[in-house]
C-alpha positions as CSV (number, residue, x, y, z in Angstrom):
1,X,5.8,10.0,-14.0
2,X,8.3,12.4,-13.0
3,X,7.5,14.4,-16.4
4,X,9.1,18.3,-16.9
5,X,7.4,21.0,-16.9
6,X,7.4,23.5,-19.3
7,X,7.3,26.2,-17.3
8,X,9.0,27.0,-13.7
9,X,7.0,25.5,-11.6
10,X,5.9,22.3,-9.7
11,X,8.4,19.7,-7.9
12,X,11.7,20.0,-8.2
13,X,12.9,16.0,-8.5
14,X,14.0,14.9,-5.1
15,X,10.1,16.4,-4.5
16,X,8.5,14.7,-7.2
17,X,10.2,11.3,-6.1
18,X,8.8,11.8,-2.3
19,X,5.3,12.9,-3.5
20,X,5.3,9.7,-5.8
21,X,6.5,7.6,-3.4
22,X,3.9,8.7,-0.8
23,X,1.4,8.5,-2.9
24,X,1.8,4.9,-4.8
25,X,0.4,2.5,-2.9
26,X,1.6,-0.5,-1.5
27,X,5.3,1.9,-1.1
28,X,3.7,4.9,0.4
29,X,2.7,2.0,3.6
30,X,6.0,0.3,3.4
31,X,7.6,3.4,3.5
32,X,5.1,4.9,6.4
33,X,5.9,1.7,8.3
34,X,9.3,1.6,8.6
35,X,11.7,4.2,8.0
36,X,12.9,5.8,4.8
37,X,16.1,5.0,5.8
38,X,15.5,1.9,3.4
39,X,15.7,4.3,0.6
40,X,19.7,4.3,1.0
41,X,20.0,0.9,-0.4
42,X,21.2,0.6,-3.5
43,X,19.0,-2.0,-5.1
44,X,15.8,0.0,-3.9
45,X,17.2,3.1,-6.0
46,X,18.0,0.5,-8.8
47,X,14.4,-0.7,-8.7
48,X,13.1,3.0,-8.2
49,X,15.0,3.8,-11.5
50,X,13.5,0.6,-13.5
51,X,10.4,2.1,-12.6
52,X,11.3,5.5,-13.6
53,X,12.3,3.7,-17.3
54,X,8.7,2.1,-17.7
55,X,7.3,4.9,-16.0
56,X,8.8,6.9,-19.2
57,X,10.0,9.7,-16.6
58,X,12.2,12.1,-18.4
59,X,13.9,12.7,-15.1
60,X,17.4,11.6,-14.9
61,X,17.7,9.1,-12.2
62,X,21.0,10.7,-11.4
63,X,19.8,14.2,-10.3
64,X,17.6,12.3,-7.5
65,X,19.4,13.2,-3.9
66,X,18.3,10.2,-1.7
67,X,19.4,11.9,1.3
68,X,17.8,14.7,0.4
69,X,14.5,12.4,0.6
70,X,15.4,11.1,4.0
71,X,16.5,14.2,5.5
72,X,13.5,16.3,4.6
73,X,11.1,12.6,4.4
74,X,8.9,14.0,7.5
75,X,8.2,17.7,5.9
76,X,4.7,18.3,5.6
77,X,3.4,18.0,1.8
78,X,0.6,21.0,0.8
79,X,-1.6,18.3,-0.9
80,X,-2.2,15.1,2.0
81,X,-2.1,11.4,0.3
82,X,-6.2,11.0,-0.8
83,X,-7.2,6.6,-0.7
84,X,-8.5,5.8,-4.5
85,X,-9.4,2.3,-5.7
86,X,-5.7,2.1,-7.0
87,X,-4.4,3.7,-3.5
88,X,-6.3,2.6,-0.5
89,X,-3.9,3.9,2.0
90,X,-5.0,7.6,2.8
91,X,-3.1,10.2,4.7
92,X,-5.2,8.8,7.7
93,X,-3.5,5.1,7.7
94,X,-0.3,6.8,6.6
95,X,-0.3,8.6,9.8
96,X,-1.1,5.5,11.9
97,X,1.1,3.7,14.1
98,X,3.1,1.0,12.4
99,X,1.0,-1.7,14.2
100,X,-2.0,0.0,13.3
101,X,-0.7,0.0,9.2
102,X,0.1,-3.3,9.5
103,X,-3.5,-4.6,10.1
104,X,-4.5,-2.1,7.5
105,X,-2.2,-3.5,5.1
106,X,-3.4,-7.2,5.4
107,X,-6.6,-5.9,5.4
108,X,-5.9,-4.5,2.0
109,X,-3.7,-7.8,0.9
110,X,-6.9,-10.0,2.4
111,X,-9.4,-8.2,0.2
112,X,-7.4,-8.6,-3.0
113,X,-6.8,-12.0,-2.3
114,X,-10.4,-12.7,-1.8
115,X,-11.5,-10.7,-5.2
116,X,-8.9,-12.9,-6.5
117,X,-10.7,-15.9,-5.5
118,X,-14.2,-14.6,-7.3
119,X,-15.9,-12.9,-3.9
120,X,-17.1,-9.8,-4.0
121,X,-15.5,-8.7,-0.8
122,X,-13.4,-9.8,2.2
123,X,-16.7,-9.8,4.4
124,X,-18.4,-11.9,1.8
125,X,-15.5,-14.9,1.8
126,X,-15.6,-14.7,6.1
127,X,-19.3,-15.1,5.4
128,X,-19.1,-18.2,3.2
129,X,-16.5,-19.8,5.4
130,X,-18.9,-19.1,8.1
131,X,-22.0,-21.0,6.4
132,X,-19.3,-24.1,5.6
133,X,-18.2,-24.2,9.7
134,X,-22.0,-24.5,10.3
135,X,-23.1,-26.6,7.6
136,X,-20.1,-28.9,7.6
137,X,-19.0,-29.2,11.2
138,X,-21.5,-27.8,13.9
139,X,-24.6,-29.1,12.3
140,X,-23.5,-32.9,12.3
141,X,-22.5,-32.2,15.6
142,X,-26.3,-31.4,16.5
143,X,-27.5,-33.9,14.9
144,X,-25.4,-36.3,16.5
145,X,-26.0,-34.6,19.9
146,X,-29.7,-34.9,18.7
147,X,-29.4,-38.8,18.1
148,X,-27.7,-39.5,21.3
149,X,-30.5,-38.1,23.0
């Protein structure tokens, strides 16, 4: 993260900190949702540089220009933002309207939790609360309809 390069060329740091920030998932949605305004508060940068620490950037977190980062936040970047397993917010839902990241965002968080929970996929735990509804609720309720008749 945030590494030097040997020779004179790449990012320059306030760069670097945008294109990693825009690319690292769940930030780069938090960030396209709202404004990067949020970048001006303190604890933010404090976190930002606790990350640069474990990250083992060799980047002082004191040459990063925060507004710098805001200012310049909507230039376009040569390379768009790609979804990857570990990044499933492409330049697509990056580009989306804030409502429009939000659903993609739980959509994200949903299918997490349900992997969590031993599924294999969001769809697959809506399926198996479907088949407990039916087995659990609706079929008594035919068979008591059934009865009655």
């Amino acid at each position: 993260m945030l590494r030097r390069s040997r020779e004179p060329k790449g990012l320059c740091v306030n760069c670097a900190v945008h294109d990693w920030l825009r690319n690292t998932y769940p930030v780069n949605l938090i960030l396209a949702g709202s404004k990067p305004e949020l970048l001006r508060f303190e604890h933010i940068q404090q976190q930002f540089t606790d990350i640069m620490r474990v990250g083992g950037a060799d980047a002082n977190p004191d040459e990063i220009d925060w507004e710098a980062i805001i200012a310049n936040w909507d230039l376009p970047f040569k390379n768009k933002v790609k979804g990857t397993a570990m990044n499933p917010a492409s330049q697509d839902v990056l580009d989306m309207k804030p409502e429009m990241q939000a659903r993609e965002e739980n959509f994200f968080r949903e299918e997490m939790i349900a992997k969590d929970e031993g599924f294999e996929s969001l769809f697959d735990k809506q399926q198996a609360e479907l088949d407990r509804i039916i087995k659990e609720e609706f079929l008594p309720l035919l068979r008591k309809r059934e009865h009655e008749e």
